[in-house]
C-alpha positions in Angstrom: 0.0 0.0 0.0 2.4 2.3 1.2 4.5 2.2 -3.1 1.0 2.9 -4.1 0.7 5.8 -1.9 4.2 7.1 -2.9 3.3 6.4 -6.4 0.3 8.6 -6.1 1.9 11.6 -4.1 4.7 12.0 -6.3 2.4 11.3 -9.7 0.3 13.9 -8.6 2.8 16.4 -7.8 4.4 15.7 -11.2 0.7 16.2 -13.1 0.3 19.5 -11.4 3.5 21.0 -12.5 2.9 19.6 -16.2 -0.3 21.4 -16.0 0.7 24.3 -14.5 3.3 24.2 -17.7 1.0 23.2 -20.2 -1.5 26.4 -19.2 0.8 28.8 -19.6 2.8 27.8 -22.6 0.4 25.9 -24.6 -2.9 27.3 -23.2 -6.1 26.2 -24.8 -8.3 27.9 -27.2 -9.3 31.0 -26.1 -7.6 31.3 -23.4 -4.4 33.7 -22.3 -1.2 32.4 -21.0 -1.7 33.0 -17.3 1.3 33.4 -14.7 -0.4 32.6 -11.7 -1.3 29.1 -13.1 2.1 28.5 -13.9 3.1 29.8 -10.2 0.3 27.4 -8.5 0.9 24.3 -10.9 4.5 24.2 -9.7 3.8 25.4 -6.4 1.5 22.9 -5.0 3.5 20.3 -7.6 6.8 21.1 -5.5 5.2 21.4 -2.3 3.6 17.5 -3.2 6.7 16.1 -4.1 8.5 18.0 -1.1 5.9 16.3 1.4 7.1 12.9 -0.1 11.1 13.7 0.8 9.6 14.7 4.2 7.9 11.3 4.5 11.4 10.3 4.8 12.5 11.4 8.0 9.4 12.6 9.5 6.4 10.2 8.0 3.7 11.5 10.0 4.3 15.2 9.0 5.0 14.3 5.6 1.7 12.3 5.3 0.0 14.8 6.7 1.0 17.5 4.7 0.4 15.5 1.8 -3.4 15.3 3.0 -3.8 18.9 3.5 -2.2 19.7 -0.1 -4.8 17.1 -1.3 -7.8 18.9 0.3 -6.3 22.4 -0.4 -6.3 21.5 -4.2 -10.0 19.7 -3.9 -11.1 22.6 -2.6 -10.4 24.5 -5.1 -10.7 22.8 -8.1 -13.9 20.9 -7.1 -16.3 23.9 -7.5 -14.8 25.1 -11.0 -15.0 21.3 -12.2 -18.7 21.4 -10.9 -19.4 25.0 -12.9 -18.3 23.2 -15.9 -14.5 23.0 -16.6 -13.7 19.7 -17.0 -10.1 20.0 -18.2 -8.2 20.4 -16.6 -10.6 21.8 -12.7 -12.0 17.9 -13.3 -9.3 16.0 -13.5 -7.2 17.6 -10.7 -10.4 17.5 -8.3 -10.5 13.7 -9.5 -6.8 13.4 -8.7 -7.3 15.2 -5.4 -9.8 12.9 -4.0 -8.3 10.1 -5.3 -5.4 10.5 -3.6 -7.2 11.3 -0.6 -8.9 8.3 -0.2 -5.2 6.5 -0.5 -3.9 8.6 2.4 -7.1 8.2 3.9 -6.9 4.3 3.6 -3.4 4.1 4.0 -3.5 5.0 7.6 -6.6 2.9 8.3 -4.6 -0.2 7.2 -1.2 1.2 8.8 -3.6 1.7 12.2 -5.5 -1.9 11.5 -2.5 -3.7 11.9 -0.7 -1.9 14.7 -4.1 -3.3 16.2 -5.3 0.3 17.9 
């Protein structure tokens, strides 16, 4: 579970900075390049990718701040991919929960066998 988890956390952080990229150097039609979605793509990309490095020698805080990344970007992307944008608000609110649910089910299992 836990390579899965990994796996996740570090493929989302990588999707976020390629999309960050993507809309501001090849933004869609009808659309301006826009700085600030370059600035959050490969903000909250780093930041992801950082909280795995974390997991490393503090696992807890790095799992953690993983989660809240996770709901931050839900947050934000869930009521834009609800107005109507599905690409790219709908697939990073899809990402988001998804990898929510595998921190979320990761520490269930990690808490399961510890037997608490």
């Amino acid at each position: 579970m836990t390579k899965v988890i990994n796996a996740a956390v570090i493929g989302f952080g990588v999707i976020s900075i390629l999309l960050g990229l993507a809309a501001y150097f090849a933004p869609t039609a009808g659309h301006k390049p826009h700085p600030m979605s370059l600035i959050g793509g490969i903000g909250l990309g780093g930041l992801m990718i950082g909280s795995y490095f974390l997991w490393t020698s503090n696992p807890r805080g790095g799992r953690i701040m993983s989660l809240v990344l996770g709901l931050l970007s839900l947050g934000m992307f869930l009521p834009r991919a609800i107005g109507g944008a599905l690409y790219p608000n709908g697939l990073m609110a899809g990402l988001s929960l998804i990898l929510i649910i595998l921190l979320g089910s990761g520490h269930m299992a990690a808490n399961k066998s510890k037997g608490a």
